[in-house]
C-alpha atoms as one frame of an Amber mdcrd trajectory, in Angstrom:
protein
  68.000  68.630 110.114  67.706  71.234 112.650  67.654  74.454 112.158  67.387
  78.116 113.447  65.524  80.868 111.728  66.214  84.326 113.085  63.195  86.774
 111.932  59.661  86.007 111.835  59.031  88.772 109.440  57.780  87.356 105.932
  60.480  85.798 104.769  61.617  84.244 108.033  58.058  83.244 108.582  57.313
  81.355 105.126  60.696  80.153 105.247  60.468  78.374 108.779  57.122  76.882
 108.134  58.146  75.257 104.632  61.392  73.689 106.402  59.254  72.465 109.010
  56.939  71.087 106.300  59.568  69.069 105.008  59.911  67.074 108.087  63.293
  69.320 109.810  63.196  70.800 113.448  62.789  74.652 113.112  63.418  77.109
 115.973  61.687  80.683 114.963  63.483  83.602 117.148  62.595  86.804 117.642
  63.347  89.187 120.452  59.573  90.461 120.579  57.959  88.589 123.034  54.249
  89.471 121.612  55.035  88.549 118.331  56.028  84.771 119.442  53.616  84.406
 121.912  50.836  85.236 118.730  52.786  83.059 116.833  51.725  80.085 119.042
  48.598  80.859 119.361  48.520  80.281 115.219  48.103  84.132 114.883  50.111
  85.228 112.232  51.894  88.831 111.643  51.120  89.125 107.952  48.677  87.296
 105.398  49.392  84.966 103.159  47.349  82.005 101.951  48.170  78.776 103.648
  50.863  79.977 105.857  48.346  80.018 108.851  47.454  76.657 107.956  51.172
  75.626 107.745  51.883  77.407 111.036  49.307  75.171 113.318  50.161  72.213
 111.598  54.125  72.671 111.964  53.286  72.799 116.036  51.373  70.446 116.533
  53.655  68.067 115.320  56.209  69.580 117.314  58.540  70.478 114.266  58.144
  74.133 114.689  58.984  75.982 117.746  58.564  79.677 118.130  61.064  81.426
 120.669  62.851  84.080 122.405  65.451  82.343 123.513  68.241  81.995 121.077
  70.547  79.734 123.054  68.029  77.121 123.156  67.972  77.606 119.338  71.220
  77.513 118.432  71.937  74.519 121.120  70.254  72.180 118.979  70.623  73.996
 115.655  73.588  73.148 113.257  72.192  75.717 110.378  71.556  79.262 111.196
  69.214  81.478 108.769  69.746  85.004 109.400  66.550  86.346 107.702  65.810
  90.002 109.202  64.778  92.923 107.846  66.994  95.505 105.630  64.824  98.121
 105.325  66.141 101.288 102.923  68.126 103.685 105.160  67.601 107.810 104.502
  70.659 107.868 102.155  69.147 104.468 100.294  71.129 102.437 101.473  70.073
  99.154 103.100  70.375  99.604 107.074  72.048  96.514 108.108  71.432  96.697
 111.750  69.393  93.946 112.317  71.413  91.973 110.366  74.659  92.883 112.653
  72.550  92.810 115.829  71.596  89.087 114.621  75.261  88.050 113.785  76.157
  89.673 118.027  73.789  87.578 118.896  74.628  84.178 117.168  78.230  85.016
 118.339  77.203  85.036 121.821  75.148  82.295 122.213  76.573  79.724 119.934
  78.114  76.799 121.540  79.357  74.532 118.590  79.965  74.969 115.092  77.750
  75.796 112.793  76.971  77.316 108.998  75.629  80.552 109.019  73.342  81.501
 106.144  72.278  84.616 105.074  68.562  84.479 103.580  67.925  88.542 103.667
  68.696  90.561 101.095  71.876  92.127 101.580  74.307  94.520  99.664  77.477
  92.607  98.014  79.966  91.696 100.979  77.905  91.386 103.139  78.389  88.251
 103.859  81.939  88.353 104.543  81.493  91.162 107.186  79.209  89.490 109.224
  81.158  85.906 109.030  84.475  88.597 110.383  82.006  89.996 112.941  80.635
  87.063 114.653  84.300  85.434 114.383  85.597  89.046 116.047  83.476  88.474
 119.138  84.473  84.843 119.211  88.326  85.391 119.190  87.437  88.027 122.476
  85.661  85.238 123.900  88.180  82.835 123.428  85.824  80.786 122.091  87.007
  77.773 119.729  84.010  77.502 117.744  84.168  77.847 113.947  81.482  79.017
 111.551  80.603  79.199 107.904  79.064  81.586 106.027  77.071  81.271 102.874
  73.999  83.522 100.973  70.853  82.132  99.722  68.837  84.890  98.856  65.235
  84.233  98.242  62.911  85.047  95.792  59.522  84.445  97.392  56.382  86.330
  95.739  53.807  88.057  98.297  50.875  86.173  97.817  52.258  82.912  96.604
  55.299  82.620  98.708  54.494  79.266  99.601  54.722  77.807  96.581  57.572
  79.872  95.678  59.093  77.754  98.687  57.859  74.560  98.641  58.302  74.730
  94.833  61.210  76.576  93.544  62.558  77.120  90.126  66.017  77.824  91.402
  68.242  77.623  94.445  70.642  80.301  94.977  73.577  79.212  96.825  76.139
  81.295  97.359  79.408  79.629  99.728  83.416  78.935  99.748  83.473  75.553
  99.922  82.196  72.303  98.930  80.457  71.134 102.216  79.045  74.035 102.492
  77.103  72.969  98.928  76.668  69.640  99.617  74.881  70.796 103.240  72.300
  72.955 101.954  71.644  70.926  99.100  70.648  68.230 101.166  68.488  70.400
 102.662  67.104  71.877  99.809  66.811  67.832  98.379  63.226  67.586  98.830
  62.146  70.884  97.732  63.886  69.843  94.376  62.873  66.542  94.172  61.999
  66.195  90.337  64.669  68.730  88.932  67.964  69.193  89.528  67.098  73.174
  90.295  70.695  74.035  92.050  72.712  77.347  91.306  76.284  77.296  93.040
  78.386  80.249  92.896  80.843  82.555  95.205  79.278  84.618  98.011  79.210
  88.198  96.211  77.452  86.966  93.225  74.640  85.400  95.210  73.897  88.698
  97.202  74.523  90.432  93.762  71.518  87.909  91.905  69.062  88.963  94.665
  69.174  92.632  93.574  69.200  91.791  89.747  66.327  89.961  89.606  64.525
  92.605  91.368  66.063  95.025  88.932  65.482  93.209  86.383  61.605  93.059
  86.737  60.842  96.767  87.926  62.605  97.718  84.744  60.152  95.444  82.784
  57.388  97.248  84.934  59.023 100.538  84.310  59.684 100.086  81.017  56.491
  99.371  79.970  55.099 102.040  81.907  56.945 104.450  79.853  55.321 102.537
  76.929  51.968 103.310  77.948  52.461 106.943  78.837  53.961 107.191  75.091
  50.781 104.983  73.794  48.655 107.320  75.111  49.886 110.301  73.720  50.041
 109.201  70.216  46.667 107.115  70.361  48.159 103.608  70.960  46.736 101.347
  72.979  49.138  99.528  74.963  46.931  96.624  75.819  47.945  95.463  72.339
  51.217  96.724  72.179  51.247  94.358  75.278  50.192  91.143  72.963  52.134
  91.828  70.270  55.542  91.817  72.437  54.443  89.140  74.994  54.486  86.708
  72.379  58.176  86.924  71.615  59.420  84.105  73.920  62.551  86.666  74.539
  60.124  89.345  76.349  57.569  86.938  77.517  54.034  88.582  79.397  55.188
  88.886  82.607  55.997  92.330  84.130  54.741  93.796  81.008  51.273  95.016
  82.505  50.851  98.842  82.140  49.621 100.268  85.849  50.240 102.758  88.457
  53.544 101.843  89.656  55.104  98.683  91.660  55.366  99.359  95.206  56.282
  96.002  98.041  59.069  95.404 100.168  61.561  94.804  97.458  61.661  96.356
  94.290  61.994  99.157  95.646  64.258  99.376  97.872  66.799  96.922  96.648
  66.430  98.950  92.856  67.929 102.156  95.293  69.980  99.757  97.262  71.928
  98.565  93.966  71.470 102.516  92.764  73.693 103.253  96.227  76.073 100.208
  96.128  77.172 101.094  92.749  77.774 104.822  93.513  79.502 103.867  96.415
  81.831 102.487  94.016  81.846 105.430  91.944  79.674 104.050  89.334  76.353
 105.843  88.140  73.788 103.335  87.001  71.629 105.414  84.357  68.725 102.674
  83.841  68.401 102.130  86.743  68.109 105.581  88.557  65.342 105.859  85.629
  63.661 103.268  86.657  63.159 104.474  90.037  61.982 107.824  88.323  59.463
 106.735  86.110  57.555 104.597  88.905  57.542 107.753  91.156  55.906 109.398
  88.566  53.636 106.610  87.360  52.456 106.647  91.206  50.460 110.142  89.974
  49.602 109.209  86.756  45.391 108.354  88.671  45.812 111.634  90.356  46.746
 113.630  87.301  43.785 111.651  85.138  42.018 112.913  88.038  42.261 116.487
  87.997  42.413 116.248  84.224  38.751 115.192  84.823  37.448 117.073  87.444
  40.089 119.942  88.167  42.846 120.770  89.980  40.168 121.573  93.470  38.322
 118.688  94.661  36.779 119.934  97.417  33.481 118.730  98.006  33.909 115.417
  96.235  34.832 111.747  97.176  36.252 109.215  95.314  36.090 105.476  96.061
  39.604 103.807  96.041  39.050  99.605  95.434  42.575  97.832  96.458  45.266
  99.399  99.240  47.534  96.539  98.934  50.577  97.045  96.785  49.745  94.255
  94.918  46.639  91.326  95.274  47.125  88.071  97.285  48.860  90.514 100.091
  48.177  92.986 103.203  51.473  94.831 102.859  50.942  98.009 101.507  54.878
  99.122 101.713  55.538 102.076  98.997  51.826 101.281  98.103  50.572 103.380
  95.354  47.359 103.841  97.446  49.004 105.587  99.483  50.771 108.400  96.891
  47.030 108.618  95.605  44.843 108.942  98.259  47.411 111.118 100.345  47.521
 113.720  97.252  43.820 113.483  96.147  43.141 114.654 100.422  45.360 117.321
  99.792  43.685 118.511  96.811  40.213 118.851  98.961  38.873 115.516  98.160
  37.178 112.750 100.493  37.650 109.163 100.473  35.809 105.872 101.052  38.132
 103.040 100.434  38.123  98.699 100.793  40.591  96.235 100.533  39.927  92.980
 101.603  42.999  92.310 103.517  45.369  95.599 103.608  42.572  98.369 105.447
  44.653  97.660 108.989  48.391  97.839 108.016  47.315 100.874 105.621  45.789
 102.950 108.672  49.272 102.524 110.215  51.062 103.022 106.664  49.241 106.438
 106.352  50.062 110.219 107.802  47.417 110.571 110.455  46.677 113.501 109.312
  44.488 112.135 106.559  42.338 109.622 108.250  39.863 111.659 109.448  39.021
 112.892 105.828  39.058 108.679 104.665  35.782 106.222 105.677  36.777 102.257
 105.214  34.245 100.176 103.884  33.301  96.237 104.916  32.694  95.444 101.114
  34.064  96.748  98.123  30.032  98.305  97.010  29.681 100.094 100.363  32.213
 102.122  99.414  31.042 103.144  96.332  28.292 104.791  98.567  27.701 108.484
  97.378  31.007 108.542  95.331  31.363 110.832  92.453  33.697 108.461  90.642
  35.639 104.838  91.691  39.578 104.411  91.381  41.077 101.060  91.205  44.655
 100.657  92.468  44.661  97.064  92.900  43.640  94.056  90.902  42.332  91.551
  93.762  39.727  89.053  91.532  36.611  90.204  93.557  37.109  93.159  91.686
  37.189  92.012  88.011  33.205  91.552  87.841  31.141  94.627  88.463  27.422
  94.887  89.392  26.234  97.303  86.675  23.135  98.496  88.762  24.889  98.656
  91.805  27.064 100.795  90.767  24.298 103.180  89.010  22.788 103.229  92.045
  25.479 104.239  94.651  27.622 105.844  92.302  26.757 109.779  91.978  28.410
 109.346  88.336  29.332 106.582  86.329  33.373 107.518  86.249  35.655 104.773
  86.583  39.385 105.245  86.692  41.250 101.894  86.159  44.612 101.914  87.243
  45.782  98.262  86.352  43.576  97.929  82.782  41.505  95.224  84.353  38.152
  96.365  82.467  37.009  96.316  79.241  36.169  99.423  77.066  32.693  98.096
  76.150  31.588  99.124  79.447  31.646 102.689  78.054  28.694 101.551  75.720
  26.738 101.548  79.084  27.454 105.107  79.854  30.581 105.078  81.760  33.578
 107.141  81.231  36.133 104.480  81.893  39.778 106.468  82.227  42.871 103.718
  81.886  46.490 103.683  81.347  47.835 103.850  77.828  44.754 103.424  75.854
């Protein structure tokens, strides 16, 4: 097939490459010039494993083509993927505007019919307001070309989003009509090759699984959260409380890790985006406006072990922060919890030496300038324990797990650790540390 991918953002990005994979003709627009032009030289926008790989590959065979120019796109495109950004808006809504700008776009440059699918996520009815906007500017163009709409959200995880693609457990399809189904199921064929992994429905209850199933799983993460703030007050340990309830195959162990908070592109904003849809229709969704309040607190819960340790003025000491990233496997550091910490611990007086091994760049831009100066960036995760009075880890990248005992009593003014994802074991405490964690 051939096919048109607007948005070379993350999703667009994976998405393009993995069609391309499969043997289909992708066209990759974007209307920044530098971006594309990167893009063929095989330098990529964002990290994730294989994708560069993927990239080169999918050009030199000549299946993926990186380009400004729409109308050469959509000229030899029958599918178009609309798969922008919807970043959250001040009110928390999701700002639609490069999803609109997108549809003007298709709907002047498309010379033939064609099925227009909508891979971002999107509030419910969405879809049906861009299909009457492109068809809008059409009918003033007395143009006879038809379109089709249909939603197939994604559900790609930063850091594995290849094999998310290439491998799916499901495949949302959301459309009005049975060619529509039949179309994107053959192009979904060999993605699904040994199970049938198809999920048909209407157009508002695709858009509408997108933001459940990110609702869904910052609840577990909130939820258990709340569990380890309670565990800690009452001298639980919520590591345990963690296997005892994993092992119920109704709760299962995933999402139920007690840490500092989820942060990403998606959680969330699309937990306040489903928070504002459902006001908007004069509904006020309790759980979930709670869940958005206990991760903005969890987000302080290092800080406040913090001062409990060394008071509320920190002037005069540094602290080495190990992981930016919101999560490992990543460089985004959107609603990072890094960034809540490190901002607040600057405030309070403190200075910082921090690592990452992928995020350092996109968190310098992430950040208020106004606390770089007082934060140095390490090349390896033990330079920056240089001089520290105490190490805090945000986030669990592997290099991480295994520490270098003498190392660390030899850069390391004291031996403090403060764990904020419950990656380390308490026997280290038998070698003099104080090791501060989250629910035990």
């Amino acid at each position: 097939m051939h096919i048109t991918v607007i948005g070379t953002g993350y999703v667009g990005l994976v998405t393009g490459a993995c069609f391309s994979k499969m043997g289909n003709k992708v066209y990759c627009v974007d209307i920044v010039e530098e971006k594309i032009n990167c893009l063929k030289k095989g330098i990529l926008p964002i990290f994730e494993p294989h994708l560069g790989t993927m990239v080169i590959n999918g050009q030199e065979k000549g299946d993926l083509i990186f380009t400004t120019d729409i109308k050469e796109a959509l000229d030899d495109s029958n599918i178009v993927f609309i798969a922008v950004g919807t970043p959250m808006a001040e009110d928390g809504s999701a700002n639609l505007n490069y999803i609109f700008s997108a549809a003007t776009d298709i709907a002047n440059n498309i010379s033939h019919d064609s099925l227009v699918v909508i891979k971002s996520t999107v509030p419910i009815g969405t879809g049906f307001k861009v299909k009457d906007h492109i068809e809008s500017i059409l009918e003033e163009k007395n143009s006879t070309v038809k379109i089709k709409i249909a939603s197939n959200p994604e559900f790609l995880k930063e850091g594995r989003a290849i094999e998310d693609c290439l491998h799916p457990d499901r495949v949302v399809i959301g459309a009005e009509d049975e060619e529509v189904f039949e179309t994107l199921k053959e192009l979904y064929h060999s993605f699904v090759l040994n199970h049938d992994r198809f999920v048909l429905m209407d157009i508002k209850s695709a858009e509408m699984t997108k933001y459940v199933a990110n609702a869904m799983l910052a609840t577990k993460i909130s939820f258990m959260n709340e569990i380890a703030n309670i565990c800690e007050v009452t001298g639980a340990n919520v590591q345990k409380v963690r296997l005892g309830i994993g092992s119920d195959r109704r709760i299962g162990y995933d999402f139920i890790y007690a840490g500092c908070g989820y942060g990403g592109s998606c959680f969330p904003k699309d937990v306040q985006a489903l928070i504002n849809t459902s006001q908007s229709h004069g509904y006020f969704p309790r759980i979930l406006s709670n869940v958005e309040e206990v991760n903005k607190d969890q987000k302080m819960v290092l800080v406040n072990k913090v001062v409990d340790r060394f008071g509320d003025d920190l002037l005069g000491l540094t602290f080495s922060i190990w992981g930016l990233s919101f999560k490992p496997g990543t460089d985004d550091v959107r609603e990072a919890t890094s960034i809540v910490v490190i901002s607040e611990l600057i405030k309070k007086g403190a200075k910082i030496k921090a690592y990452d091994p992928q995020a350092t760049e996109e968190f310098k831009r992430a950040i208020d300038d106004e606390y770089l100066s007082s934060i140095e960036f390490a090349e390896n995760r033990y330079d920056a324990l240089d001089g520290s009075d105490a190490l805090i880890l945000i986030t669990e990248w592997k290099e991480f797990r295994y520490l270098d005992f003498d190392l660390f009593e030899e850069k390391l003014n004291q031996k403090i650790i403060f764990d904020g994802r419950n990656i380390y074991d308490k026997k280290i405490e038998k070698l003099g540390f104080e090791l501060f964690q989250i629910g035990c």
